[in-house]
Rosetta silent file (secondary structure, phi, psi, omega in degrees, C-alpha in Angstrom):
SEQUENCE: XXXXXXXXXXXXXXXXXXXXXXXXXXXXXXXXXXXXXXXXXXXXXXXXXXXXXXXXXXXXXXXXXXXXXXXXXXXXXXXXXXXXXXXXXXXXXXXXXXXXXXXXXXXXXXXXXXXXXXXXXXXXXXXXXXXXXXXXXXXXXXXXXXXXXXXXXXXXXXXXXXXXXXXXXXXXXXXXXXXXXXXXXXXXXXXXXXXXXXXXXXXXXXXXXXXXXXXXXXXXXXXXXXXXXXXXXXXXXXXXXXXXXXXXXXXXXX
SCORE:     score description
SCORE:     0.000 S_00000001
   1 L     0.000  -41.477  175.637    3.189    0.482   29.459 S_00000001
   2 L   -79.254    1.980 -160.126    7.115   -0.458   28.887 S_00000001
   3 L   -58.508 -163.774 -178.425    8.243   -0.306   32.330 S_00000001
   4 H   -87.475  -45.426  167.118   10.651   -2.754   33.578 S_00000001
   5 H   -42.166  -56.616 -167.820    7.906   -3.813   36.110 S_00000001
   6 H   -60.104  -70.108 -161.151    5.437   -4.676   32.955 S_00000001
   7 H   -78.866    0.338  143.283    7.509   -6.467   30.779 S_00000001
   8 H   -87.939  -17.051  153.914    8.527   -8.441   33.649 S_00000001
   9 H   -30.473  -70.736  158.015    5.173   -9.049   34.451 S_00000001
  10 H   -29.372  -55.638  179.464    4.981  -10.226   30.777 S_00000001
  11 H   -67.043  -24.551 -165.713    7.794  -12.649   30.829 S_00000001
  12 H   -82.504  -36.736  179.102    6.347  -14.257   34.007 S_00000001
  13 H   -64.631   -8.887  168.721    2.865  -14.976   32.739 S_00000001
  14 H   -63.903  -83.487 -164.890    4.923  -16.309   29.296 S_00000001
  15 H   -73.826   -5.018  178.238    6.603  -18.943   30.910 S_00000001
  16 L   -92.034   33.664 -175.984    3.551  -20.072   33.946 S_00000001
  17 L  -145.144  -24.316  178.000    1.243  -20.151   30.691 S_00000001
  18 L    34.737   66.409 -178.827    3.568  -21.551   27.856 S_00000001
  19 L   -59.838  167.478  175.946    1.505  -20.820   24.896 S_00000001
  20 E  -109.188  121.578 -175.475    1.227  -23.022   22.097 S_00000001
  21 E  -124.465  124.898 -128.344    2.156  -20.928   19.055 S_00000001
  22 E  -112.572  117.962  154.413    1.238  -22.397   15.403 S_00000001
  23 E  -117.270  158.490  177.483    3.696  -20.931   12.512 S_00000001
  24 E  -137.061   95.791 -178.084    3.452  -21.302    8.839 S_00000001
  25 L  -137.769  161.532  172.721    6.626  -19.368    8.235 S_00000001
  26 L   -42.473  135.963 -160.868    9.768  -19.562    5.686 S_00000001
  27 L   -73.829  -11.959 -168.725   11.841  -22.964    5.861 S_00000001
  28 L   -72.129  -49.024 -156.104   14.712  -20.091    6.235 S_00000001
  29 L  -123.955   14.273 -174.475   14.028  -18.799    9.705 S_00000001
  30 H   -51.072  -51.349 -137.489   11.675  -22.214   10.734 S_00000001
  31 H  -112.774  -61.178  174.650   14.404  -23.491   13.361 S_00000001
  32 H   -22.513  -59.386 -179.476   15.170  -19.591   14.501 S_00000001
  33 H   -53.404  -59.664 -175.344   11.881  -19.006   14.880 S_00000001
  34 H   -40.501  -68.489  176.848   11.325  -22.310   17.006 S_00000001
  35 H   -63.946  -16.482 -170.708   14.052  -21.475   19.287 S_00000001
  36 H   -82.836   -0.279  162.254   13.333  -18.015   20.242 S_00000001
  37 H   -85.192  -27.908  159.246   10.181  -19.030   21.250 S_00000001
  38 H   -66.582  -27.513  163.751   11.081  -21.969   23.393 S_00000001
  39 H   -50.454  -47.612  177.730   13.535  -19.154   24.808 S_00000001
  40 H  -110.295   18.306  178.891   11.217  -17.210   25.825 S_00000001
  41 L   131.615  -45.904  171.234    8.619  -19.754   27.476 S_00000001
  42 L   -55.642  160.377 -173.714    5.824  -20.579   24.420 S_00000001
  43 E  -111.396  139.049 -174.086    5.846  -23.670   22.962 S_00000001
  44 E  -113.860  170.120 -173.537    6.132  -23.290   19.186 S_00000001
  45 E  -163.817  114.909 -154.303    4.787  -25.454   16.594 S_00000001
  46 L   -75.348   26.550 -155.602    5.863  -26.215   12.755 S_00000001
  47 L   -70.432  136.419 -177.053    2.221  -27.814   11.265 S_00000001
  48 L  -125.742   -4.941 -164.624    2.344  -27.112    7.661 S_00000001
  49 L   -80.242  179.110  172.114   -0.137  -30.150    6.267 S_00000001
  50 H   -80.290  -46.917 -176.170   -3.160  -28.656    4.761 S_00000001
  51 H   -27.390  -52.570  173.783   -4.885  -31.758    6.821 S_00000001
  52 H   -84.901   -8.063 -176.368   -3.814  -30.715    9.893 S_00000001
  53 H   -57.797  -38.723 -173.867   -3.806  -26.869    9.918 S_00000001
  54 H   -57.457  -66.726 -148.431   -7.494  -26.392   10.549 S_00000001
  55 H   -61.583  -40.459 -124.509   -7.643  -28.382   13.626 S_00000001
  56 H   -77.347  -36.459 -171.158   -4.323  -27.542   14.799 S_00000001
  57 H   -52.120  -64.595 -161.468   -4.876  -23.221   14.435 S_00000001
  58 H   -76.274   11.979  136.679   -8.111  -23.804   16.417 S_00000001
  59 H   -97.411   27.150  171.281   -6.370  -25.387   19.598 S_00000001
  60 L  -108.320  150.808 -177.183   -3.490  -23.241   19.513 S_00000001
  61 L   -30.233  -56.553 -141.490   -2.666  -20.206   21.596 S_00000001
  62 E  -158.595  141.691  151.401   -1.697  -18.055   18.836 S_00000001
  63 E  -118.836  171.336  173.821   -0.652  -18.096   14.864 S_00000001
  64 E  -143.127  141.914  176.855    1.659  -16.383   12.971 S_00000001
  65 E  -119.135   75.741 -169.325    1.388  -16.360    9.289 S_00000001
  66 E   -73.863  115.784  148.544    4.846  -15.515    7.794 S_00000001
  67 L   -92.260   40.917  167.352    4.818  -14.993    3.866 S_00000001
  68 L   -11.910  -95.141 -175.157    8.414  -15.596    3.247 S_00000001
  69 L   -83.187   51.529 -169.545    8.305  -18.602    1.541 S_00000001
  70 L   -80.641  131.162 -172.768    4.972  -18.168   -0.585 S_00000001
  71 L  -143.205  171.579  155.263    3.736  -20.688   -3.240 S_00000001
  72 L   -46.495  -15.032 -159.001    0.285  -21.189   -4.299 S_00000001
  73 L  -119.353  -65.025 -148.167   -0.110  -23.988   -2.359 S_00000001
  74 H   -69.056  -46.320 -165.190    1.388  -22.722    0.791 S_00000001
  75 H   -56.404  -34.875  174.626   -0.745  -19.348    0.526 S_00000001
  76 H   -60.572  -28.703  178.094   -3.980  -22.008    0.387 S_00000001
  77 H   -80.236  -37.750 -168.741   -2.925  -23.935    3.976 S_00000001
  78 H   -54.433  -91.613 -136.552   -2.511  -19.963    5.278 S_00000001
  79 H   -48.089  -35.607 -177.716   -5.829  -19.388    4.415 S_00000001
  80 H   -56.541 -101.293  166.860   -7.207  -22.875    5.798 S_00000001
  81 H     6.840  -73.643  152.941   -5.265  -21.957    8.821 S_00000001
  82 H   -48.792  -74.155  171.638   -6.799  -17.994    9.229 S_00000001
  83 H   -25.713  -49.418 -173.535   -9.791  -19.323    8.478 S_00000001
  84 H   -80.863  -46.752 -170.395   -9.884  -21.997   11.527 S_00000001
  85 H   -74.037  -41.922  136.727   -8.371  -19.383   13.829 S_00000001
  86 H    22.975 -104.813 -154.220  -10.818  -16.897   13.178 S_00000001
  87 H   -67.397  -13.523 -151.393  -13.621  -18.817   13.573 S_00000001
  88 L  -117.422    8.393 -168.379  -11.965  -20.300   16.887 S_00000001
  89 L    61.471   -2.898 -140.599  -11.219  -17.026   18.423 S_00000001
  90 L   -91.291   83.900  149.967   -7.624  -17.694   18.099 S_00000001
  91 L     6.228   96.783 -179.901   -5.309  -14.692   17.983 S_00000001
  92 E  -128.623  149.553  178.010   -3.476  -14.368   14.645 S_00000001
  93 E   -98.383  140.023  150.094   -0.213  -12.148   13.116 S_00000001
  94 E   -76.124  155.120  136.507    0.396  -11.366    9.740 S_00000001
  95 E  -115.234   82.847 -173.725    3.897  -11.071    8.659 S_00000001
  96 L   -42.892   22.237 -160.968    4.096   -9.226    5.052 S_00000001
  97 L   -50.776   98.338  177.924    7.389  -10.338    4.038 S_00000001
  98 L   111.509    9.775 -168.508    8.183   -8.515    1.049 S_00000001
  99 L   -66.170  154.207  179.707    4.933   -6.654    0.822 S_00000001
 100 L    75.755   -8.104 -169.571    5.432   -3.752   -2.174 S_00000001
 101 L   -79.703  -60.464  168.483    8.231   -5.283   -3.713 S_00000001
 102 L  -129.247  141.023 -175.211    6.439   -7.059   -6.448 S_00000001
 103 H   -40.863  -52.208  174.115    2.752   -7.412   -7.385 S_00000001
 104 H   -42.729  -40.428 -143.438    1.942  -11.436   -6.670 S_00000001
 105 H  -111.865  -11.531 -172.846    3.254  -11.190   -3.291 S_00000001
 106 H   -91.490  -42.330  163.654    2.260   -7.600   -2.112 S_00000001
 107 H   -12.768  -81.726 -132.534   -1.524   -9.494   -3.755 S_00000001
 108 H   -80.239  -49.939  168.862   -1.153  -12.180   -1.421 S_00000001
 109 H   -70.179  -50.804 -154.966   -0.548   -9.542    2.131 S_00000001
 110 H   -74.298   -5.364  166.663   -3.013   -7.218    1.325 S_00000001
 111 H   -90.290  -32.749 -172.453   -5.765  -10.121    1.228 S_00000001
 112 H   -93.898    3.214  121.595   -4.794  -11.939    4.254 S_00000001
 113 L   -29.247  -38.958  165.805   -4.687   -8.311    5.716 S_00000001
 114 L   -58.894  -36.630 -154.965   -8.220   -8.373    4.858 S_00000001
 115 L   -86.357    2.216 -173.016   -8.649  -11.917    6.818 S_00000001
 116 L    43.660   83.754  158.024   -9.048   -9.790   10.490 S_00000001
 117 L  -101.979  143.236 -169.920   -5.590  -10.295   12.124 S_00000001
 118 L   -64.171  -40.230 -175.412   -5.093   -9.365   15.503 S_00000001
 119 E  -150.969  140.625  163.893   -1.649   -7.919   14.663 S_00000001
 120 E  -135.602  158.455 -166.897    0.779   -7.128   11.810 S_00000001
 121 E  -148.387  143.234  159.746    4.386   -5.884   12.262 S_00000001
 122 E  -153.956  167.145  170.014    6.614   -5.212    9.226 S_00000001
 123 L   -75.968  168.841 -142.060    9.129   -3.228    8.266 S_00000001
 124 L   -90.803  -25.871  155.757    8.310    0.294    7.166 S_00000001
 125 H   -83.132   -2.672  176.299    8.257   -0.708    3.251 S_00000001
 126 H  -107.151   23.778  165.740    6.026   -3.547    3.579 S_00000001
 127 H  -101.314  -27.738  179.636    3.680   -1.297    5.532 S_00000001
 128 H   -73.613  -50.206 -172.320    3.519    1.234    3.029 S_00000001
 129 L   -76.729   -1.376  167.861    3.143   -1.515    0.190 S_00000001
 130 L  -103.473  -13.692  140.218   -0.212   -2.941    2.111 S_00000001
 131 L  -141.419   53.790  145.204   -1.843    0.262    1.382 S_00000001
 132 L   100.750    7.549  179.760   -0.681    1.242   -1.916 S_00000001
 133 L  -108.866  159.195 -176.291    2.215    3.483   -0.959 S_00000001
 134 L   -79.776  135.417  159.885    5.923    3.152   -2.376 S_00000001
 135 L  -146.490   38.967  109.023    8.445    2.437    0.109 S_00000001
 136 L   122.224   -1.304 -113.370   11.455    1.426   -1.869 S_00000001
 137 L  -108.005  159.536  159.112   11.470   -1.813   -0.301 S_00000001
 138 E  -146.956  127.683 -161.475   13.128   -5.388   -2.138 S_00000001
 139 L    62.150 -102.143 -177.844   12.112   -8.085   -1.091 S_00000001
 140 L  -122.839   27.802  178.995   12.438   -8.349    2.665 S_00000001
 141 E  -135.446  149.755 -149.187   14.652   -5.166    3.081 S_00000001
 142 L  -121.718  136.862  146.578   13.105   -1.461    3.241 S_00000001
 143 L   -80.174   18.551 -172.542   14.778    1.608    2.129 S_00000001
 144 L  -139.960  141.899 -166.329   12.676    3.731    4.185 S_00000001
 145 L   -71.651  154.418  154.284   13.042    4.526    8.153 S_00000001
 146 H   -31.242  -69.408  165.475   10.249    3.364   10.352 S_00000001
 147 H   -20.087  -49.100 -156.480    8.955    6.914   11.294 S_00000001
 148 H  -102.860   15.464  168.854    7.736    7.523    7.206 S_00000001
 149 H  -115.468  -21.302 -142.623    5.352    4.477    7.748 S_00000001
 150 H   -73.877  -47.569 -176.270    3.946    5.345   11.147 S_00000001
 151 H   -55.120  -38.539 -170.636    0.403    7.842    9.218 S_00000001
 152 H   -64.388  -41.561 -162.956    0.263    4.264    6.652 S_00000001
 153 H   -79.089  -15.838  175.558    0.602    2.370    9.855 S_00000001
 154 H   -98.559  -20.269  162.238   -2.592    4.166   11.644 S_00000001
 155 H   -76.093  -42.361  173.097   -4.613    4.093    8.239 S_00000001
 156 H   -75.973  -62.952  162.962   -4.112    0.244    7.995 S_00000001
 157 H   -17.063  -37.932 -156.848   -4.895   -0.275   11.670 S_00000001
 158 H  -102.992  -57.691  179.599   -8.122    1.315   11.201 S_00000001
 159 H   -67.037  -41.023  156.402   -8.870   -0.272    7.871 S_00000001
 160 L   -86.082   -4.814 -147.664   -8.210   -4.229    9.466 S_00000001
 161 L    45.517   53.965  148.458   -8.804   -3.692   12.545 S_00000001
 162 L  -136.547  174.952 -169.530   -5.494   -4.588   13.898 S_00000001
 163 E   -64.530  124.945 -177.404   -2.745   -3.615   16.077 S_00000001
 164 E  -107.905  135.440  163.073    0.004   -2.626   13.024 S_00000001
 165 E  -102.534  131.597  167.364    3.997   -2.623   14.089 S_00000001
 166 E  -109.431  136.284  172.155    6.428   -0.817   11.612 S_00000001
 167 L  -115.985  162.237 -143.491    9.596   -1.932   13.022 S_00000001
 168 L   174.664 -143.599  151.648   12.883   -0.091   12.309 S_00000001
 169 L   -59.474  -52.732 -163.472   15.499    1.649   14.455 S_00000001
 170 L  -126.390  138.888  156.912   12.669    2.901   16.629 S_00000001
 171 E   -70.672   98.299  168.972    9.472    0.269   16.668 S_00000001
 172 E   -96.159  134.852  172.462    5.757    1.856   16.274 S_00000001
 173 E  -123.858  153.795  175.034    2.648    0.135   17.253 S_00000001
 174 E  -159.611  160.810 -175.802   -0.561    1.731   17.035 S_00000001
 175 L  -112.881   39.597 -176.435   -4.402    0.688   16.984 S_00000001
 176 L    81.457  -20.893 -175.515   -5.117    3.818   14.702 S_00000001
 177 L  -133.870  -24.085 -160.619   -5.433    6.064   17.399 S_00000001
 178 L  -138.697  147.792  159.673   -2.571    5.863   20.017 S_00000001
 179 E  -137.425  141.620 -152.713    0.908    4.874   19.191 S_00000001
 180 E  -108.825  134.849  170.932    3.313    3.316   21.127 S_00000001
 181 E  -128.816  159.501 -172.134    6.968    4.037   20.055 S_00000001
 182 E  -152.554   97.369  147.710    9.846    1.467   21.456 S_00000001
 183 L   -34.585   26.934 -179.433   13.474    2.389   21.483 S_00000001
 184 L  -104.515  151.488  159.758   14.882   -1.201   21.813 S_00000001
 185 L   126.532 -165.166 -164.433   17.165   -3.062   19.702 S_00000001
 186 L  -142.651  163.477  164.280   21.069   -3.090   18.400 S_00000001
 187 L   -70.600  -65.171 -160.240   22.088   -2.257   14.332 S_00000001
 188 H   -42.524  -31.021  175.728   23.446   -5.730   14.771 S_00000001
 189 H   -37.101  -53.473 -153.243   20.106   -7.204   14.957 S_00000001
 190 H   -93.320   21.508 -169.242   19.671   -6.684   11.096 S_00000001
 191 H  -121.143    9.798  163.916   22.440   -8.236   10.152 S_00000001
 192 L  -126.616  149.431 -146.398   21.156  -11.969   11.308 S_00000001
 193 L   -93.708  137.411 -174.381   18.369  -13.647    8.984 S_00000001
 194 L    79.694   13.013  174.583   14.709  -14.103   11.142 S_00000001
 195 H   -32.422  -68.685  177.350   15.231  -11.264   13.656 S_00000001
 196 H   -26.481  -65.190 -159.176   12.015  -10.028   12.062 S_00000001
 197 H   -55.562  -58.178 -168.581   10.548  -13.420   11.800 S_00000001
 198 H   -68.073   -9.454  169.082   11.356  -13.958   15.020 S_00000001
 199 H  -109.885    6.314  151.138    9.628  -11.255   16.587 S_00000001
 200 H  -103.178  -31.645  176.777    6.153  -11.748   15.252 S_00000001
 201 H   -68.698  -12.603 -162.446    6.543  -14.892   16.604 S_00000001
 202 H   -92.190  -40.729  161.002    7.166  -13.863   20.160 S_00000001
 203 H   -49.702  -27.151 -166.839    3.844  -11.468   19.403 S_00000001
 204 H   -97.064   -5.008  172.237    1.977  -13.607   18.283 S_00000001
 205 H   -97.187  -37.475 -179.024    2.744  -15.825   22.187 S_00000001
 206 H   -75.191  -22.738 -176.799    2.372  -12.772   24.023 S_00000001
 207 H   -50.029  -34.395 -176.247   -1.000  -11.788   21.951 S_00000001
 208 H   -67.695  -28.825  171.355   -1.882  -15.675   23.506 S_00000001
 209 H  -114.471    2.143  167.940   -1.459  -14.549   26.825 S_00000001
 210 L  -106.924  145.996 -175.484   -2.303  -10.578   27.122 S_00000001
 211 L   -99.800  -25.032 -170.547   -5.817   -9.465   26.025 S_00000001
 212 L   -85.026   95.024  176.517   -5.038   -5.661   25.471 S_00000001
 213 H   -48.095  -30.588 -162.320   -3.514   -5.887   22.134 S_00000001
 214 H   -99.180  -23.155  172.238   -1.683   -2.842   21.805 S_00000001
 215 H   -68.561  -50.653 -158.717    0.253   -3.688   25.476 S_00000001
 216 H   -85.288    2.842  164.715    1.172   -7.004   23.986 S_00000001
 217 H   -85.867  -43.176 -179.007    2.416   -6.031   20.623 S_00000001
 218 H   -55.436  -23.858  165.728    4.283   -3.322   22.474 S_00000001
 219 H   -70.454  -65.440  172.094    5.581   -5.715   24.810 S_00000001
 220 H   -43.230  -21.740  157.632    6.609   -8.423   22.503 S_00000001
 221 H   -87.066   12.641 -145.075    9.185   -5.643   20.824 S_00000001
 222 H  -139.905  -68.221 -162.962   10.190   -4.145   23.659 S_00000001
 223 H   -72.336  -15.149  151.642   11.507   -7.843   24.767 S_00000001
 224 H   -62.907  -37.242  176.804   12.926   -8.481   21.840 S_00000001
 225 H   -92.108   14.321 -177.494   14.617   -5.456   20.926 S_00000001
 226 H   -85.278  -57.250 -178.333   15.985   -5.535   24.656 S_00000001
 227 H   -62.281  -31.008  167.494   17.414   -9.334   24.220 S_00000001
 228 H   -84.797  -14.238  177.679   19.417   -7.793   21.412 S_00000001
 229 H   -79.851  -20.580  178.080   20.898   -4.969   23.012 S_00000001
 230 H   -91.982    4.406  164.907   21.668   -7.247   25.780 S_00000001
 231 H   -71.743  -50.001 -161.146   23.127  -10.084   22.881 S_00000001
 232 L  -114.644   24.498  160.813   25.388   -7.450   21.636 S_00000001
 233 L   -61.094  -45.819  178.463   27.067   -6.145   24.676 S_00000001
 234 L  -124.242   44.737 -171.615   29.445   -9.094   24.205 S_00000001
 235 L  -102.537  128.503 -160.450   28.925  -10.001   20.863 S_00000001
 236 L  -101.020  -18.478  167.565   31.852  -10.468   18.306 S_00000001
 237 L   170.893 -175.141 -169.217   29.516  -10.483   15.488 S_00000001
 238 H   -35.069  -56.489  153.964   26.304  -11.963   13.874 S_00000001
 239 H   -58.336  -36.454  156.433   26.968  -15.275   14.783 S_00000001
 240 H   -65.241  -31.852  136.823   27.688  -14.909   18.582 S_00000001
 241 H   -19.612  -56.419  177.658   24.947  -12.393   18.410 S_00000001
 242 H   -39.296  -75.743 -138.917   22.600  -15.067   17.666 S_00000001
 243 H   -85.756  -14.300 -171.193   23.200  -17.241   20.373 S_00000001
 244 H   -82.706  -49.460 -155.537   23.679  -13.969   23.184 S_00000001
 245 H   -50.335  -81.137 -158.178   19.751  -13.020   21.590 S_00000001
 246 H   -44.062  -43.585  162.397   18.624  -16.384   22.413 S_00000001
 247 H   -42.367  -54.750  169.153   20.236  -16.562   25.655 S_00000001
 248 H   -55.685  -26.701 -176.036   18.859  -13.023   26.779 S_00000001
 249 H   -98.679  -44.603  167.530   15.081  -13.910   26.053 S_00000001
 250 H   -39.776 -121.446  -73.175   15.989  -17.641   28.024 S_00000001
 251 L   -98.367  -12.420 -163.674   17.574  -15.635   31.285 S_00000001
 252 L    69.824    7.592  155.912   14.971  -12.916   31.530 S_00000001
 253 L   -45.135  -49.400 -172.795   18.080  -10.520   30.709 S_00000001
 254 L   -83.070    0.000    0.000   15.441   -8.924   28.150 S_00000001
């Protein structure tokens, strides 16, 4: 499933298909987000009004629903948003940010967890904190290894139906029954702000253009945690990092 052959496969149907991928993500990693997706061939796309979300989710590829930056108001366009894509067939990601850390906001994941998303990838305390387990986590940083999410991560899978990522040191994806583990990425990675962010977005454009869900969340990490190991071969630190990641998912290095 990871070979070098596949996930070039991947990149080439990415850029002859250029999905259009709809985010409602944090104002923090909005421009991050943007580029690594124009990086790696999808077309990204910021609509935030509540007017326009409905339409816009049900002609888009793919969504991603990052709850970063969660207000009452914002959590109400998500749902407008899920709601259109749904109903539209439209491939959608969850992104938990912060699930378990405090009660409003771990609220707020486990219902649009509820909402049938195609995929959710977190880190291994906001996987734990979507069903009801402690994982030490504050805010958007986990005190617990990937690995010590992976039984939570095949119990939630089963319970939404969707493909669940715990991402970590080592990535696991699993549909409940089979898990995929993916050895990609640099330390350095976690030390620039929307890595994360940025790789549910790049899931939720291959989820637009692969139909086996469990290949294309496995893919979409695999190329991500690739473009950073190939970012931080000549990387002097977080900031030149950055710009090597983006470069590596542009070149087809990852």
């Amino acid at each position: 499933m990871l070979s070098a052959a596949a996930l070039a496969a991947t990149r080439s149907t990415l850029r002859a298909r250029a999905p259009l991928v709809h985010n409602l993500t944090s104002a923090v990693v909005a421009n991050f987000t943007a580029n690594a997706l124009l990086a790696i061939g999808a077309q990204p796309a910021m609509v935030e009004s509540a007017e326009e979300v409905t339409a816009f989710a049900a002609i888009a590829d793919a969504l991603v629903i990052n709850i970063g930056s969660l207000t009452p108001a914002r959590a109400e366009v998500m749902r407008l948003a899920i709601t259109s894509a749904v109903a539209a067939g439209t491939p959608w990601v969850l992104d938990p940010v912060g699930a378990g850390a405090i009660g409003p906001r771990t609220a707020f994941a486990r219902e649009f967890a509820a909402l049938s998303p195609d995929a959710i990838r977190g880190n291994a305390s906001e996987i734990l904190g979507l069903v009801g387990e402690a994982g030490f986590g504050r805010g958007v940083d986990t005190g617990t290894g990937s690995e010590a999410a992976v039984d939570a991560a095949k119990r939630l899978a089963i319970t939404t139906g969707a493909i669940v990522a715990v991402t970590g040191a080592i990535d696991y994806v699993t549909d409940g029954s089979r898990v995929v583990a993916v050895a990609h990425g640099h330390p350095m990675m976690t030390r620039v702000t929307g890595m994360g962010c940025a790789a549910s977005a790049i899931t939720a454009a291959v989820l637009g253009v692969e139909p086996d869900r469990l290949r294309a969340v496995a893919h979409a990490l695999a190329l991500t945690g690739i473009a950073g190991e190939v970012a931080a071969r000549n990387a002097r630190g977080p900031g030149s990092l950055m710009i090597g990641y983006l470069d590596a998912l542009a070149t087809g290095a990852a």
